[in-house]
N, C-alpha and C positions, 0 to 999 in steps of 0.2 A: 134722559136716563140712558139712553142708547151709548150716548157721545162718553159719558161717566161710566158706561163699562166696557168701554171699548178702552180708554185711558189707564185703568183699574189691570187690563186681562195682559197691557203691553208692559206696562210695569210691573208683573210678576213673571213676566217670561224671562226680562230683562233680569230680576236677581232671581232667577232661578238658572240661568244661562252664570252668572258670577259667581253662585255657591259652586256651582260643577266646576268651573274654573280655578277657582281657592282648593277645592275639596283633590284636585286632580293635583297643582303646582305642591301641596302640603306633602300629599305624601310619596312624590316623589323626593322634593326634598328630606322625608324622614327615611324612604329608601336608597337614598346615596349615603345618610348618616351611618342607617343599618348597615348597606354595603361594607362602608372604609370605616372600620371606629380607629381612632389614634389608640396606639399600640407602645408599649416600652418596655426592653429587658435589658439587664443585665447579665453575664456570663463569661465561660468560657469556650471558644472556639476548639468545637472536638475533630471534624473533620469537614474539606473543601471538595465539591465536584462543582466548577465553573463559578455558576454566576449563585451555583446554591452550597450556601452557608450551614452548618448544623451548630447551634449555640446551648451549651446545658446552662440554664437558669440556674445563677447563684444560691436562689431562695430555697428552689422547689426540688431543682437537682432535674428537672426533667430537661429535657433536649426540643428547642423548636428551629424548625427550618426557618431559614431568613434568605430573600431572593435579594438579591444584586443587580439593579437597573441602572439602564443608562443616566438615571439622574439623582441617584444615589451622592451622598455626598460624605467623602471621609474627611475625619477630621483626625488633626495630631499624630503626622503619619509621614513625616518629613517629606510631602509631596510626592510619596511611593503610589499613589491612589489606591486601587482595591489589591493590587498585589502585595501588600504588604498584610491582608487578611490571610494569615496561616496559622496551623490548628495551636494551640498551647496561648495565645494570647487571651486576654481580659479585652472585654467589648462591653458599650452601650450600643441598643439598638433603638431607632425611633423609627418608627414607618404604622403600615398600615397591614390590617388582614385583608387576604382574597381568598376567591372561592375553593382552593387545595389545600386551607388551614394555615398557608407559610406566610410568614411576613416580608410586604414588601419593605424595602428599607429608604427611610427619606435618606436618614444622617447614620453613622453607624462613627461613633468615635472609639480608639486604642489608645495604648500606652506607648510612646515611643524610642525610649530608653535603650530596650533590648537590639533595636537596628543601629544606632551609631557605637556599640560595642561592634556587632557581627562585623558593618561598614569598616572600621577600624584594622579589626583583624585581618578581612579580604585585603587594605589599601598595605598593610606588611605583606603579605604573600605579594601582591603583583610588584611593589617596591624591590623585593629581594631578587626577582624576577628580570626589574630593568637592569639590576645592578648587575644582573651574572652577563645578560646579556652587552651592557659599557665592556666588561669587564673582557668579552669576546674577542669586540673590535678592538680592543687596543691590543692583543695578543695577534688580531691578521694581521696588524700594522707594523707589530713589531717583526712577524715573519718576514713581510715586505721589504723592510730594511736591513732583516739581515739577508734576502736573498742579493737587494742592490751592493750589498758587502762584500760576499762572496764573488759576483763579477769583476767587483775591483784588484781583485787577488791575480787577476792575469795583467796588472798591471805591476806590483811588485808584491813580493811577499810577504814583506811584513805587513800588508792591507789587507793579505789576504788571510795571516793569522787573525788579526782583528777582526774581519769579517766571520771566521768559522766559532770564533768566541763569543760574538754578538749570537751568532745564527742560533748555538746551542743553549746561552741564555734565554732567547727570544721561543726557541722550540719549546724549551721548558715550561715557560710559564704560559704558552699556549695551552699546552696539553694540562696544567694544572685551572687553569680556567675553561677548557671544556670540559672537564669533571665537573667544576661548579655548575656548569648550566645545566648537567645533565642530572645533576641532584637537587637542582631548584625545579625543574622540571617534573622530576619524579616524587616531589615532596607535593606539588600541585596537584599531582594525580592520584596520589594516596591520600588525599584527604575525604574522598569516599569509600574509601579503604579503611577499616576500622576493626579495631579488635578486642572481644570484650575483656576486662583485667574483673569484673567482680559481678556478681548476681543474686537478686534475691529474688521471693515471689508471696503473695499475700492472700488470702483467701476471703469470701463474704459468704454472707445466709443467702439461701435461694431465695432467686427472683432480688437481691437489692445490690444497691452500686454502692453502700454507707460501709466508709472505714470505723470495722472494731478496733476498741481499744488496743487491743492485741496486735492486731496492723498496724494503727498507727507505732507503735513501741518497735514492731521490726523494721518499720523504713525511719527511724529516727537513730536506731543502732547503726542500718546499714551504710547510712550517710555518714554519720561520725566516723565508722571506721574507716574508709573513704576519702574522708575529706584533704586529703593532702596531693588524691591525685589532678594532676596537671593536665590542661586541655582537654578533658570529659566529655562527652556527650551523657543523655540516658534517655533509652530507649523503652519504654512503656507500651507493654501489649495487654490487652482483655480480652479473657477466655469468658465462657461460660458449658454446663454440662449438657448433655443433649438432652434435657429436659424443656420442653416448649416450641413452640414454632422455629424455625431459623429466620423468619425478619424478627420476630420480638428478641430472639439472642444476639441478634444481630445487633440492637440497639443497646440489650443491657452492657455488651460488650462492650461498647463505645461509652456508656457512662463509665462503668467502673475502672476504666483506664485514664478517662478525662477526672477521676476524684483524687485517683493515685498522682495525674502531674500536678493539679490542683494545690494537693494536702504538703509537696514536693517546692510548688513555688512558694507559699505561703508560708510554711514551719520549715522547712531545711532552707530558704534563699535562693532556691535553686533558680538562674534569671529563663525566665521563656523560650530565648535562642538555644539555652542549652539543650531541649529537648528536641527526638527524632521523629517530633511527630507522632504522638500519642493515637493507638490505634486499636477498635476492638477487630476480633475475627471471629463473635459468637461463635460453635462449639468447634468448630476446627481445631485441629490437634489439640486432642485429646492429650493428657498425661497418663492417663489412667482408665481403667473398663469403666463405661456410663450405666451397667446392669446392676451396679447395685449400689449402695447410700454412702459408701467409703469413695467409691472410685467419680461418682457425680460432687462430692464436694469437693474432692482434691481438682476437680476443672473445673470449679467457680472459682477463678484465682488469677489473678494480674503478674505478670510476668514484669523485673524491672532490670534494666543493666544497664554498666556504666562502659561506655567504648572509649579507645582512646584511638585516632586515628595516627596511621604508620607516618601522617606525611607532616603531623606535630611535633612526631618525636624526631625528627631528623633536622640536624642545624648542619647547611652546609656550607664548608670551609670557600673562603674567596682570596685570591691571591693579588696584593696590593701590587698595580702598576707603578706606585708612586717613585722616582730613583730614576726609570728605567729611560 
């Protein structure tokens, strides 16, 4: 009897030592579940500080942080990696929650349409760029040989006519080709030069980022009357009135600017690159007194304009070496 409970008393330590074991492995595994659950939005990119993301959900309209890790992976993004994350674009996100609410991001796919336009237009700018500068050195060259010209002139005169006739051809269109360079130049640097030709602005009910009717109808005029001008930007700011905390206006800011470029790419066409980076500045500049209910709804209102930069509108003239 000793022997059979001595057997009995090792075999319940034995699964009682394995429930603990199971009971321990279990819910750690359901706390790394709880930990990481998979995660997935859809959106638009309102604004970037680094490796952190803010994305307003398509669905809900609200705004969740998304972090940027090293093993993050973009997709469809002409191998720009995470630089190519700037605010005004459509994103999926897949990742996971951590402990500060934001999502970490496995994969975060875009549209890539909008960068082989912008690419495009840069590869003309620096194109016009080499060509003013070809255009340079065949003007020293041509200096060059008209000075060897002019030495020949103390050998007889009539060489030395030919050379003073070279020289003033050749001076000519030197100094007509360093104008060129210096207005391909100046067209480069005016391109963050920009100046507004047209303005609207839209207002919401307190506390929401939802285009009224109303709004919607003013930025679908303001675009049709508009629509003919040539290399555009538009520039989207969101106010809000000093009613509420400044981080809470602070964010409604930044929605109802991100619904204004939204409502902008989707019903006017307007492509992604075109915008300046859609931006709230909850209640900062004010338009109006916040004391009383006239002066707080005229600053719940999104600011929109259309720029045209100084270095678009200038085409500059290049003078053909060809003949010469």
């Amino acid at each position: 009897m000793k022997v059979r409970f001595g057997q009995i008393t090792r075999i319940s330590l034995v699964a009682a030592v394995c429930m603990c074991l199971l009971s321990t492995s279990s819910a750690a595994i359901w706390h790394k579940q709880a930990k990481e659950p998979k995660t997935k939005i859809k959106g638009v990119i309102v604004s970037r500080d680094g490796d952190l993301v803010k994305v307003q959900q398509k669905k809900s309209g609200s705004i969740r942080d998304v972090r940027i890790t090293g093993s993050t992976k973009i997709e469809n993004d002409q191998k720009m990696g995470e630089k190519a994350l700037i605010p005004g674009l459509n994103v999926s996100v897949v990742g996971v929650g951590n402990a500060e609410g934001a999502i970490e991001a496995k994969k975060i796919e875009l549209h890539p349409k909008a960068f082989s336009i912008a690419v495009a237009q840069q590869q003309e700018i620096l194109g016009n760029q080499a060509a003013a500068g070809h255009a340079q050195a065949s003007a020293d060259d041509g200096i060059a040989k008209a000075g060897a010209a002019q030495s020949s002139a103390d050998q007889a005169q009539t060489t030395a006519n030919q050379g003073v006739t070279t020289a003033q051809s050749a001076t000519a269109m030197a100094t007509a080709n360093t104008s060129a360079v210096s207005a391909v130049n100046q067209r480069i640097s005016d391109l963050g030069d920009y100046n507004v030709v047209a303005t609207t602005e839209v207002h919401f009910a307190s506390g929401s980022s939802r285009l009224t009717l109303e709004s919607q109808a003013t930025l679908d005029e303001f675009m049709a009357a508009n629509k003919n001008v040539n290399g555009y930007m538009i520039q989207v700011e969101g106010y809000t009135s000093s009613t509420g905390s400044r981080h809470a206006n602070q964010t409604l800011s930044d929605r109802r600017a991100a619904a204004v470029a939204q409502y902008l790419r989707e019903k006017a066409d307007v492509p992604a690159w075109k915008f300046a980076t859609p931006a709230g500045y909850g209640e900062t500049h004010p338009s109006a007194d916040n004391s009383d209910s006239s002066g707080r709804a005229a600053n719940r209102r999104v600011e929109v304009k259309i720029l045209v930069s100084k270095g678009v509108e200038r085409t500059p003239t290049m003078v053909s070496s060809a003949g010469q």
